[in-house]
Every structure is written in C-alpha cells, then in structure tokens.
N, C-alpha and C positions, 0 to 999 in steps of 0.2 A: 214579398221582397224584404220588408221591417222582418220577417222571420228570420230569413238567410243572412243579414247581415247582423242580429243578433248574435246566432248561430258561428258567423265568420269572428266577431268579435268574441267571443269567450273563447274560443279555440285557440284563437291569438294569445290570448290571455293566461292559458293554460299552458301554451310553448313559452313562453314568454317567462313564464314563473318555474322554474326547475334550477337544476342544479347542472352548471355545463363542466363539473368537475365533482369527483369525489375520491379524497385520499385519504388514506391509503386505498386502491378500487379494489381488492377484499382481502379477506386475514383468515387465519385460521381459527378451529375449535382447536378445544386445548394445550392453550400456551399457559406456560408457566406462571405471565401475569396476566390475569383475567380480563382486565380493562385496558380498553380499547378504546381509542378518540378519533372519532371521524369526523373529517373536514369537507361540509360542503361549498358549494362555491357555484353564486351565481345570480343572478341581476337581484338585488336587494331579495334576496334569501331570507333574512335574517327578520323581515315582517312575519313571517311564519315561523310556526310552532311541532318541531317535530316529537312524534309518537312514534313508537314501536310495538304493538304488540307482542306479550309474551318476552318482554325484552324490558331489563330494568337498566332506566336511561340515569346514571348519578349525575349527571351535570348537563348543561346547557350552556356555551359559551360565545357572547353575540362582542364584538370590538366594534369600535369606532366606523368600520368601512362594514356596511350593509350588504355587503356583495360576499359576506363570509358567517359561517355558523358550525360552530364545534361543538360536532356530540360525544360525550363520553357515556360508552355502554358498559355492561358488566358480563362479561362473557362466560362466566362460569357457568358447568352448565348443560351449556348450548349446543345442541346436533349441530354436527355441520348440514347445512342447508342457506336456503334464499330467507331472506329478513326485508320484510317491508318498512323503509320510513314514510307515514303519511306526516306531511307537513300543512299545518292545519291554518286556515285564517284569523282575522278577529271575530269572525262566527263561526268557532268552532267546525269550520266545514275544512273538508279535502282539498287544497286548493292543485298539490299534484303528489307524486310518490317516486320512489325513489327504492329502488330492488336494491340490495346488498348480499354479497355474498360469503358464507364463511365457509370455505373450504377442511377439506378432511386432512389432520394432519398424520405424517410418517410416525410411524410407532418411535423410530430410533432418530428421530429428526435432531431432539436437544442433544443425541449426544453426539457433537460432532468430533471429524478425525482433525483434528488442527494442525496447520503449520508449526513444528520444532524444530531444535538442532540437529534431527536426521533427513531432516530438509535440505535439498539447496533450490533457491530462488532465483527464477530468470524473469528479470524486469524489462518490461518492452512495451514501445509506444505502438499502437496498434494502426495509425497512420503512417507511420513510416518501416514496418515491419512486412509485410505483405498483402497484396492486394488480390483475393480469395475470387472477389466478385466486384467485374470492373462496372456492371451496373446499376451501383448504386456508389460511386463516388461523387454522384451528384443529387442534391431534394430540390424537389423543385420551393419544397414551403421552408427551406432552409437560406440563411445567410450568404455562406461563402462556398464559390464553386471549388469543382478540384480541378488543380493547375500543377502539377509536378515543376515545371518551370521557376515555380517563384519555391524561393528555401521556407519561407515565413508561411505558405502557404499549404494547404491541405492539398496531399500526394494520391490518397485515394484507397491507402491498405483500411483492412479489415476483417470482422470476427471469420467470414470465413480463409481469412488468409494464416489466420492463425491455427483454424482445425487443419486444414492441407498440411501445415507444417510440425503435427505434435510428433509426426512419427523423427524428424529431425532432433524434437528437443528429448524427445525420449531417449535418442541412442546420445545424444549428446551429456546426458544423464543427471539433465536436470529434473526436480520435483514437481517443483509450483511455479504455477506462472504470476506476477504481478504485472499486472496491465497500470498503464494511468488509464484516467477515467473514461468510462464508456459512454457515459450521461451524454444525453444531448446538450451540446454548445455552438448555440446561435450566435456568436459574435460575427461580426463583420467581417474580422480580419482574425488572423493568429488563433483560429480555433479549434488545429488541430492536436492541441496539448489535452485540452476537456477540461482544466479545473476552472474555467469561469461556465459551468453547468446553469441551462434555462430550464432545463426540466428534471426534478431528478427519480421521475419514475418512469424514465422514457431511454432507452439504449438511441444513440443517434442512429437515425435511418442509413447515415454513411459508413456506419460501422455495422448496420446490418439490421435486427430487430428482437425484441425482448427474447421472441422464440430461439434465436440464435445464440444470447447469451447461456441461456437455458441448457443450450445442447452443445455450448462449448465445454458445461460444467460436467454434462454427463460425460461427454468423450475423454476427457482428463481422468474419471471416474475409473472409467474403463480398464485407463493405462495406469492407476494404481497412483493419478496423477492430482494434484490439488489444485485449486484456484482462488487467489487472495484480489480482490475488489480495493481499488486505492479510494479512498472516500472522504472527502472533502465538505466536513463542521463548520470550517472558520467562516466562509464567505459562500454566495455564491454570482453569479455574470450578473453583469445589468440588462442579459435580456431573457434575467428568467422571466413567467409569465409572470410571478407572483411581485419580482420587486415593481412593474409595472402597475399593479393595483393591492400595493400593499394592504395586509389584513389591519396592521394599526403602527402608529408612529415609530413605537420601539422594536417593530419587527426587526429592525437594522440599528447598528448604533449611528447617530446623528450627532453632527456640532453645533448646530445640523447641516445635515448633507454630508459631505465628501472632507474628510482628513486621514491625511495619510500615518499609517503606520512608522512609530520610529528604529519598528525592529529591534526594540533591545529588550530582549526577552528574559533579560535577567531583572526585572521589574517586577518580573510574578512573583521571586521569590525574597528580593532585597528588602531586606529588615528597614532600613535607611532611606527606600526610594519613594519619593513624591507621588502626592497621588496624582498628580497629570502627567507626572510619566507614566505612568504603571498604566494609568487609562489609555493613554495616548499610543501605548504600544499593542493592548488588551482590543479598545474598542475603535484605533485606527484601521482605516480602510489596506490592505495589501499592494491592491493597487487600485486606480480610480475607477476601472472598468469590474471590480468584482467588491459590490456593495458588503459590508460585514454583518454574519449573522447575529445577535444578539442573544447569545445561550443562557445569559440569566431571566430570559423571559421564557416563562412556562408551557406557552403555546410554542414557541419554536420549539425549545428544547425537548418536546412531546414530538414534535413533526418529525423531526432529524432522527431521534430514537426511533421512533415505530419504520420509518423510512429504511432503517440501516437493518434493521429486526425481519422486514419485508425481504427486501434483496436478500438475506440470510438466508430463511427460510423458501424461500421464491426461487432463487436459482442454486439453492444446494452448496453456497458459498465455505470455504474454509477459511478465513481470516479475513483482517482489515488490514490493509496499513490506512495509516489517518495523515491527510496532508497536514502541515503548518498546527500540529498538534497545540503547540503550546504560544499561541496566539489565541489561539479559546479563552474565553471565560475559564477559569480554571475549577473555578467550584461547578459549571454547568457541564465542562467537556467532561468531570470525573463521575456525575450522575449518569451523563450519557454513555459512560465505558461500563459503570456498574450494571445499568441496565441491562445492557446486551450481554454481559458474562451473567450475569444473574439469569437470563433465559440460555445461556449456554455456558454452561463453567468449565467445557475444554475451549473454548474457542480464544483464538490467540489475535492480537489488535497490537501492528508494532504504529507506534508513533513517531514521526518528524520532528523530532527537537535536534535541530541543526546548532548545537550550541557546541564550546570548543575547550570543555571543562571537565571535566570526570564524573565532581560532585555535583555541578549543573546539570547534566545529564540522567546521573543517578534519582536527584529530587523526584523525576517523573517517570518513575517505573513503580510500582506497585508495590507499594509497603515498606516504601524507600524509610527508613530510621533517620535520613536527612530531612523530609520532608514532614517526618510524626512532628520534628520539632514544631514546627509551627501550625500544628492539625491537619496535616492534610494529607490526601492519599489521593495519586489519582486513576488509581486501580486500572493504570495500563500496564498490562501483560509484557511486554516486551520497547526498547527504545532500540533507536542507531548509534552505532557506535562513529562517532565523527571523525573523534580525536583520532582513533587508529587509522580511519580514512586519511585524516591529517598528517599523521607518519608515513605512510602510504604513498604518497604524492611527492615528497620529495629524496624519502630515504636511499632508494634504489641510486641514485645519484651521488650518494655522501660515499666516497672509497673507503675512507680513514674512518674510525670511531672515536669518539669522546667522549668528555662529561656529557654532554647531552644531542650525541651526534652519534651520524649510523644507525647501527640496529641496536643503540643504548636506545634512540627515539622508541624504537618497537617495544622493546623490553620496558619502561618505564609506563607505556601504557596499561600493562598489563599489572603492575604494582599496586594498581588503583584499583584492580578488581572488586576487593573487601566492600566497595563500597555500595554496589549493587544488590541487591535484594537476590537476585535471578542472574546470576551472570550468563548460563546456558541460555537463553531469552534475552538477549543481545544481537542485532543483525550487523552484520559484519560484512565490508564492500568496497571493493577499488575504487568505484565509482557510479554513479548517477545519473537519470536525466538530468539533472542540476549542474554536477559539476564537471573539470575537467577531465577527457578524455585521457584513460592511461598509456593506452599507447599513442597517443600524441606528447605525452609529459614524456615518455620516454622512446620517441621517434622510431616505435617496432620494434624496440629489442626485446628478442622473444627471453633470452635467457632472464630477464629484467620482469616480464611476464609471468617466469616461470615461480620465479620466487614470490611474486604477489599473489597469483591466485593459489600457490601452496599454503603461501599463511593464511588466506583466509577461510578454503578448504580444510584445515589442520588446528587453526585455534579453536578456545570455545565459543560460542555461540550460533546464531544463522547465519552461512553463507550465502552472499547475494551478484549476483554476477547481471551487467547490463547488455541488452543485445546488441552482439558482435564484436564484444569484447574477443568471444570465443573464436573468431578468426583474423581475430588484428586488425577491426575499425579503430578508424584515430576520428579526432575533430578538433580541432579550434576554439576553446571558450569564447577566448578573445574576438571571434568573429562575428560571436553570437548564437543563440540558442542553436538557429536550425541545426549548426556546423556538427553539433556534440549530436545529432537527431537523423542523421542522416540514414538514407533508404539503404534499408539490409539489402545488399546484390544477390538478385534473382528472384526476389518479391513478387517481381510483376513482368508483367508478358514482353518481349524483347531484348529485358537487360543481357548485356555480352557477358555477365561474370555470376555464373547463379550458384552462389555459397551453400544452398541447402543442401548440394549434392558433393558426392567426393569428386564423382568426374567435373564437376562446373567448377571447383575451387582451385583456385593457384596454388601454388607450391607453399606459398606463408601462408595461405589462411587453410591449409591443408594439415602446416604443422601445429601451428595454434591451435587449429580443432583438435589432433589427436590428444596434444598432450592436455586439452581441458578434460575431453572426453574420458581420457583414461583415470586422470584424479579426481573426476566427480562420479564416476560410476565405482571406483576404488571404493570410494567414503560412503555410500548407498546403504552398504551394511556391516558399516565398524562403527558396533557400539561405543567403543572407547574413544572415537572420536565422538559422540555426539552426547555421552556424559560422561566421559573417564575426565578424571584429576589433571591438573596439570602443573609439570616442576621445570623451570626455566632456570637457566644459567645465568650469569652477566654476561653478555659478550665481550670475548677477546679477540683481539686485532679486528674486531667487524664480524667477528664470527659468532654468529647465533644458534645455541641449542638447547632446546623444550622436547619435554617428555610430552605423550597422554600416556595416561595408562589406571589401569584399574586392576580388580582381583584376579583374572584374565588373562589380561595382553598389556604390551605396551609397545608405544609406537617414539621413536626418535625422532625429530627433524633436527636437520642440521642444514643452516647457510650460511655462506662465506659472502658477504656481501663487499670483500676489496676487490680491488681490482689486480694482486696478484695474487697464485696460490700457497694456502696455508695448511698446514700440516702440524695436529696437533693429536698428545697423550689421550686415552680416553680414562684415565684416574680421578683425573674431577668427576666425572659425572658417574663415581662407584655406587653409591645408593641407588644410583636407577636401573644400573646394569648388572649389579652385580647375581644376579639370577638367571644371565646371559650370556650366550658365547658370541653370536653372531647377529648380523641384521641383515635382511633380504632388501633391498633399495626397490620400493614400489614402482620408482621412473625406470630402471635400467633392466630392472629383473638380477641385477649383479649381489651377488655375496661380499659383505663386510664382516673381516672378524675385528672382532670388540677389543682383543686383547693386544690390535697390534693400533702403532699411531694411522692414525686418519688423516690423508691427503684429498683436498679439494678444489679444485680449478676457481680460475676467478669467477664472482658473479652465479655459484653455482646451488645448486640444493639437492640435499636427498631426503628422502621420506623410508625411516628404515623400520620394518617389523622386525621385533629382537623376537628371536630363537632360544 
C-alpha cells in the first residue's frame, strides 16, 4: 500500500511539474535569424533547469514570477524535426520534458508577394460581415454569447463567412482582404471588435480555428488574392491569460496600475514636450480594459516579434496593418518593424498613425528625413493617409472653392507629398472602422460617392475601401461604434436584403456595386495608376484636374465638384495633353476630344484614357 501511494505521489508530482504552455508552440528550421526564444509556462517551472541536446541553449531567462522560463536556442543549423527539453532538478535528474517542434520551411517562404499600390484593400469586421457557420457563434469556455439583438454585442459572422463570400469580393475587384483581429477576445462585453486579444496564438473559436485561418490564406491564394492580419503591439485585454499571471512587473507599463492615455501623440516627436507627457501618452493605458504592453522590455518585445513572424510564416500572411502604431514605445515598436522586414524585405506593415499633419505623419514612415533629424527611423513601410481622409469627409459638400475650400482642400493635400519618403506606400480611404460613415456624411448620394472613391482609386498610393461602402451602407458615428459596424445584408440565414448577390440587391446598392466594381477591376492592371507620376492643376471654380501618367500612358481625371455645370478650355493643361487628341471616359465608355472645351454636370467626374 506505502508502495502505491509512493508511486501515486511521484506521478502527481511529475503532472504537476510540466509546462501547461509553450510559445511560440513551434517554429521553423531556416529562418533568417537563427535565434529563437521559447517561453515556457507553468507551476513554478522556473526551479528547473532546462537542457537540450544537440541544441545550443545562449541564454536562460527566469523573472520574478516562477511560473515562467525563457529559452533562447540557436537554430542554426537544425533539421527540421522534434527537440527535446529535459528540465532538470537541483539533482541534476529529469524532473519532466517537454517535445518541441521545428517545422520544415517553404523554399520561397521569405520572399513574400506583398500588399502595394496595385492593391486595393477591403477592410472588414468579421463579426459583422457574415455568418459562414452558425455553429460556433457561440464557446462554451468563452465570455460573451452571440446575441444579434444587442448592436454592442457579438452577431455571430465568421472566417467561414468570409470564404462563402471571396467569389463576391473577387468580381467586386478587390485584392486584399484586411480583417480586424481574429485573436481570441474574452471580454465580457464589446468583444466583438478583437483588439483587446486574451490569447494571441489562438483564432477565437467564434471566428472559427487556427485551421481555418490557415485555409482562408490559401483560398485568397488561389484567387491571386492577399491577406493582411490587423495586429495589435500597443496593448493587449485584461483577460488575456498572461496579464492574469504576469511574467514580471514591467511586463505592462504601471503608475502603477491603470493610467489613462492622453492621446497626444505628438509627444513622441516634440522637441519641447515634457517627459510626463510623452510618458503619459507612450506608457498610458488606451483604455482601462486593455492593460499596455511595455516594448521597451526585451522579453516582451521578443514575444510580440516572434509572435507576428509566427502568424507570417504560419498562415502564409501578406502584410500587417499595426493598430494604434504610434502609441508604442517608439524605439521598441521600430526594432519590432525592423525584425519582421529583416526576415522578410518585401513584406509591407502600414501603420495607424491617426494624426492630422502631413509632416506628423510622414515622421513615421521609413526613412522619413523628418524623423533622421532626431535619429530615428521607424522602418514602417507604409502609413494612412488621414489628412486626405480629412478632406474626404467634408469636401463633397463645399459647392464653391476657395483659398482653402472645395477641392483647393484635395489639392493641398497632395502639395505635401515631398515629404514622404514612399508616397506610393500611403493607404488611402474614405473611411474606417473608426470613423464616420461616408455615405451617412453624405446621406447616399451616389454621384458624391462617385467622386470619392474615383480619387482614392486614381491618386497615388493604396486604396482602402470599408465593407459596404460598395453598396451604400451609411451609419451614425454619433450613435456609436456598432452603428458604423453594422451586419452586411445577407450575411446570415433569413436577412430579406442579401447584397452578395445581384438578384438580392436593391436598385442603390445595385448601383453602388457596379460602379465600385467597374473602377476597381478598371485599375487591377493600370500600371500608371499604381506608379505613374502625377501633375495636378489648381482647381477652378471647384473644378479638379490630375494627370497619372508615365512613358506609356496617361490618365486624366477630372471633377467638378459645384454644384452647377462647368465648362472649361483644355489649354491649361497642354503639357500633359499635348501628345493627345482624345480621352475615352472609363465611367461612360463615351469619347472626349481634347481640342474642344469640356462640359461637366454638377457634382460629376470622369476618368479619361488619352489617345
């Protein structure tokens, strides 16, 4: 009997001692940087002494909480195959082990096809976009049920509602899809946005399973189609597993505890600004329920890297966009961009700098000459363009032009270009999950439609278009988030209005779709839209005209953004035509000659190929 309960005691003892977590849970042979840091995780782990045979361990890293232990291996090398960690006691013995595995990588893995300006981007919340598989709108080991009912609350779409519908976004003639995040988020409430992430190596079960993301990438593949992953440095929920039993104090930044963000993110770069501001904006929390990561610690800032490098490499990823970009640590978030272009040097990473300045803006794009001033680089490929978003939102409404009114706003945006490093690697967008809806700012008028998404189809950089813009969803800022979030019609099983189809769509979201359809599938393959030159007029009377054009081709637009029609010489703009007789109007199919004056109805645009 003293036998069997020996027996039952070491057994105990042996479960007992393991690791109930290991991340990254494996990696590949031949990546570009060799070293690799694996985190285990589990009842005071960190008494034990891990070995690897045949595996040279550079570091060993134990923090304050016992319950965590950091190995950094040296991978070079190394067949892909199984690696054993024996974790050894203060007698040198086996106390348990721990299989690892390093997977075979793709010969042409690092060099990926990335999101550019021959892109167009359609961004969509995956919970309010369609519902693929009504079976799992609900976990049972998750937080918050799905309730369509409540707006605030989780509706039930997911990854497979999104494969059901590529053949939609294909003829609709978008590229890449940008999801918000798919990570699992346990919050109570409001968690069907994703950036307050509990887990972030786990696809939430209500969106489906890692397998799923996996085979969103391939089907995208298929159709010659990309996938950008929104991915989220700055913070993450308070019920991830890990702020629950933090690895050590500085894992998060602390006042301690909970301080809020002052949002003014012109601290990072003001010569003049205090250092509790700058902290204050840097190392405040976002909001109270999404603890802040602290990137200038080297353990996080390893996690998050290999984390983002994972999902890369893991699901066949073509870009980031990075939430709340510049609320980082600025020196940590730019080690963290370097890294991942450093293992991939096509791969494109736009960032969220929601700021409402040019040169603000420009500071955080890669290689900015604004930002060398004061040493820094923060080797993000690509930013958003706001300001133009900013012109965007109330232009279409200005009849009259001015000193700094109409489509002078448009045109003045674009004076600043110099100052970007990358102008083509600019994303460019009506509008957001964040902000307001455009067809509510301008209550459906399609011709008002017509001329936003032409400019942002036609200027340089990437075009980004939000789901259902394409058939004239409106929403409400002012009501609140859900209002701008609302469920794409026909998502899910009974809606009376199902937009993916031509027969399901009404007459407006019928027109909407064509003419999106027709100027994003136009621009698919006009080089000259996606790096040709561009020469813009000053607008008169409201009247806006920009070339592209390159050794090639060239393209006119022209908008009349009054509200009565104009009719003007085309002698100003001889440099650009004078190699020209005519232009074929993309929207009409109709012939324009060049040589005679140009009449244009109110509120109107053409998109002309000169001949």
């Amino acid at each position: 009997m003293k036998k069997i309960f020996y027996l039952l005691l070491f057994s105990c003892a042996f479960t007992f001692a393991q690791a109930n977590r290991v991340e990254p849970p494996f990696w590949w042979s031949g990546m570009h940087n060799p070293e690799l840091q694996i985190m285990f995780y589990g009842k005071n782990i960190a008494q034990y002494q891990p070995v690897c045979d045949g595996v040279v361990i550079n570091n060993v890293i134990k923090t304050e909480n016992p319950n965590y232990v950091f190995v950094t291996i040296d991978t070079k090398g190394l067949p892909a195959g199984e690696l054993v960690f024996d974790f050894k006691n203060s007698k040198n013995k086996t106390a348990f082990s721990e299989k690892y595995m390093l997977k075979e990588r793709k010969e042409e893995a690092s060099q990926k096809n990335s999101f550019d300006a021959s892109d167009v981007i359609y961004l969509l919340m995956p919970d309010r976009f369609a519902n693929g598989n009504p079976d799992n709108d609900t976990s049972k080991e998750l937080n918050e049920k799905a309730d369509r009912s409540q707006p605030n609350g989780r509706h039930g779409g997911d990854i497979e509602g999104i494969i059901k519908n590529l053949d939609y976004l294909e003829e609709l003639g978008v590229t890449t899809i940008w999801s918000t995040p798919l990570c699992e988020d346990n919050d109570k409430g409001y968690s069907y946005h994703g950036y307050a992430q509990s887990d972030v190596y786990r696809i939430d079960p209500r969106y489906g399973t890692n397998e799923d993301y996996v085979r969103l990438s391939a089907e995208l593949k298929k159709r010659d189609m990309k996938l950008v992953m929104d991915y989220v440095t700055n913070h993450w929920g308070a019920e991830h597993w890990m702020y629950k039993d933090l690895p050590s104090y500085d894992w998060i930044h602390q006042f301690p505890g909970y301080s809020q963000s002052n949002y003014r993110m012109t601290t990072q770069f003001d010569p003049n600004a205090s250092q509790t501001d700058a902290r204050q904006c840097m190392d405040g929390w976002f909001v109270p329920s999404m603890p802040d990561l602290d990137q200038s610690n080297p353990l996080v800032l390893n996690y998050l890297t290999q984390n983002a490098i994972w999902w890369i490499e893991y699901a066949n990823l073509d870009g980031f966009r990075v939430d709340t970009y510049s609320y980082n640590d600025k020196e940590g978030i730019a080690k963290w961009t370097k890294a991942i272009t450093d293992e991939y040097p096509d791969f494109n990473i736009v960032g969220e700098v929601w700021m409402h300045d040019q040169a603000q803006m420009a500071y955080w794009q890669k290689d900015s000459k604004i930002a060398a001033i004061q040493s820094y680089n923060s080797y993000l490929p690509s930013v958003m363009d706001f300001t133009l978003h900013d012109a965007i939102g109330g232009v279409f409404n200005e009849d009259h032009s001015g000193w700094d009114a109409g489509m002078q706003r448009v045109y003045d945006n674009f004076t600043n270009d110099f100052l970007y490093p990358n102008v083509n690697s600019i994303l460019v967008f009506m509008e957001n999950h964040d902000t307001g809806r455009f067809n509510e700012i301008y209550k459906g008028d399609f011709n008002k439609y017509k001329m936003a998404l032409t400019l942002i189809a036609t200027v340089r950089g990437i075009p980004q278009i939000y789901y259902g813009s394409e058939i004239g969803m409106a929403g409400d800022k002012g009501k609140g988030d859900a209002d701008i979030r609302r469920d794409f019609p026909g998502g899910w099983n009974g809606d009376s209005n199902n937009a993916f189809t031509k027969s399901g769509r009404t007459a407006q979201q019928q027109q909407f779709f064509e003419f999106t359809s027709k100027m994003l599938n136009w621009r698919k393959n006009k080089e000259v839209i996606h790096n040709g030159k561009t020469t813009h007029y000053l607008p008169d009377n409201n009247v806006y005209v920009y070339f592209r054009h390159n050794k090639k081709e060239s393209v006119m637009v022209v908008m009349n953004n009054s509200n009565e029609t104009r009719t003007f010489s085309t002698a100003r703009f001889a440099e650009n035509i004078k190699n020209y007789t005519t232009g074929t109007d993309v929207i009409t199919g109709k012939k324009v000659n060049l040589a005679n004056e140009i009449s244009m109805e109110p509120k109107s645009v053409m998109v002309l190929e000169l001949k």
